[in-house]
Each structure stands twice: as C-alpha cells, then as structure tokens.
C-alpha positions in Angstrom: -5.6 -1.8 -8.8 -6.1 -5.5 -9.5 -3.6 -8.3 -7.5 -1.8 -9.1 -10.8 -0.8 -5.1 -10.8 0.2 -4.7 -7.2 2.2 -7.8 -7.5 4.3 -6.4 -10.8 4.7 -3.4 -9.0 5.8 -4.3 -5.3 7.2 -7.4 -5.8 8.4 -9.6 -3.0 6.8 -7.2 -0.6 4.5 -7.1 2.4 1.6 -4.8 1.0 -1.6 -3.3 3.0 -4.3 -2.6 0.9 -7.8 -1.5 1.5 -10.7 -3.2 -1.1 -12.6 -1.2 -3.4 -14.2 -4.0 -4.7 -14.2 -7.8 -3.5 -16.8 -10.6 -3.5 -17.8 -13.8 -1.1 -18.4 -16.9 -2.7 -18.2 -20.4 -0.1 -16.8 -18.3 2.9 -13.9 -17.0 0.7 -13.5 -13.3 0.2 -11.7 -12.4 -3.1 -10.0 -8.8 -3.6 -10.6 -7.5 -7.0 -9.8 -4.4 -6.8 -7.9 -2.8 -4.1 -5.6 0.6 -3.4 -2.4 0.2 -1.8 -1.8 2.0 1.5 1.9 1.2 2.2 4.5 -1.5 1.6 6.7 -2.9 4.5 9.7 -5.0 4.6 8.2 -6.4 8.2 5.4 -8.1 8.7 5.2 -6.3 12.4 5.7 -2.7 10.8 2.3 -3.9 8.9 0.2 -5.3 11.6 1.5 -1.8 13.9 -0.1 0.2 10.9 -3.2 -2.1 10.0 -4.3 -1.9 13.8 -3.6 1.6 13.8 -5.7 2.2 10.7 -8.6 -0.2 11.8 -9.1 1.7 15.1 -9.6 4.9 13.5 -12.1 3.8 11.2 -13.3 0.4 11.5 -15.7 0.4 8.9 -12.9 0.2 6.2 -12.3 -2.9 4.8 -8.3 -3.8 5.4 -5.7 -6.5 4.3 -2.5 -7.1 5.0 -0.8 -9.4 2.0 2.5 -10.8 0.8 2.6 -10.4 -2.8 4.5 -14.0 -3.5 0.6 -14.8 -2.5 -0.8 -15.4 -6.4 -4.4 -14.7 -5.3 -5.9 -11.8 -3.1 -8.3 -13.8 -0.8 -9.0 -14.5 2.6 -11.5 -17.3 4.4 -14.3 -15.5 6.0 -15.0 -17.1 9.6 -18.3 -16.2 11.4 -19.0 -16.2 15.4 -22.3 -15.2 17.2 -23.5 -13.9 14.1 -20.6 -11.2 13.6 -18.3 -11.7 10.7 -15.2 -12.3 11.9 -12.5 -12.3 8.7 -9.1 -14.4 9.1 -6.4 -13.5 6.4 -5.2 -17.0 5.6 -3.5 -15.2 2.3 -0.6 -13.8 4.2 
C-alpha cells in the first residue's frame, strides 16, 4: 500500500506499518510501499506493540507513523558502523 492509500483510509490515525519496499537517498529513508499492521488512537499503545513486534523478529523493517504526516520517511542515523534509524516522521 502506498502513503497516499494508508492515509485515505486511516485518516487522522497512529498507524504501524512494516515496508515492503523503501529506498535511502542523503540519510533519508522513504516508505513506498508498506502493509499496515494495526492503527491506534495512542501513541503508547503503538510503541507497546512496535517493541513487542521488533523483539520477536528484529529483522523486519518497522514504523510507527501519524498519517497527518504527508510523507512516509524517516532520517537514517549511523553509530559505530550499525544503522541506527530515528523516526523523525511521527
């Protein structure tokens, strides 16, 4: 699903998504295409289920967004040579 969709169709929402598809360009990591894993009215409720998600597989690539946001991104930070990935969208 691309942002534009998710946003028509959970609007005003917290969303967690996982990317399917996204692409680095100047330490920004754009979301093209994504699958929505739940919507939340909390941002708390959110970050409870993202951290829950992330320890059971780690490997998956997660966001947490608001979909006010008008562009799926987040600014890639890197430390000791492991990516570390900040979600400034939210």
């Amino acid at each position: 699903m691309k942002w534009m969709e998710v946003c028509e169709h959970y609007p005003d929402r917290i969303v967690l998504v996982e990317a399917l598809e996204s692409t680095s360009i100047n330490n920004i990591r754009t979301i093209e295409d994504m699958s929505i894993i739940a919507e939340f009215n909390e941002d708390l409720e959110a970050w409870h289920e993202y951290k829950k998600l992330h320890k059971n597989s780690p490997d998956r690539e997660l966001y947490i967004f608001h979909t006010s946001k008008e562009k799926a991104e987040v600014k890639e930070h890197f430390l000791l040579g492991l990516e570390i990935v900040y979600d400034h969208a939210y």
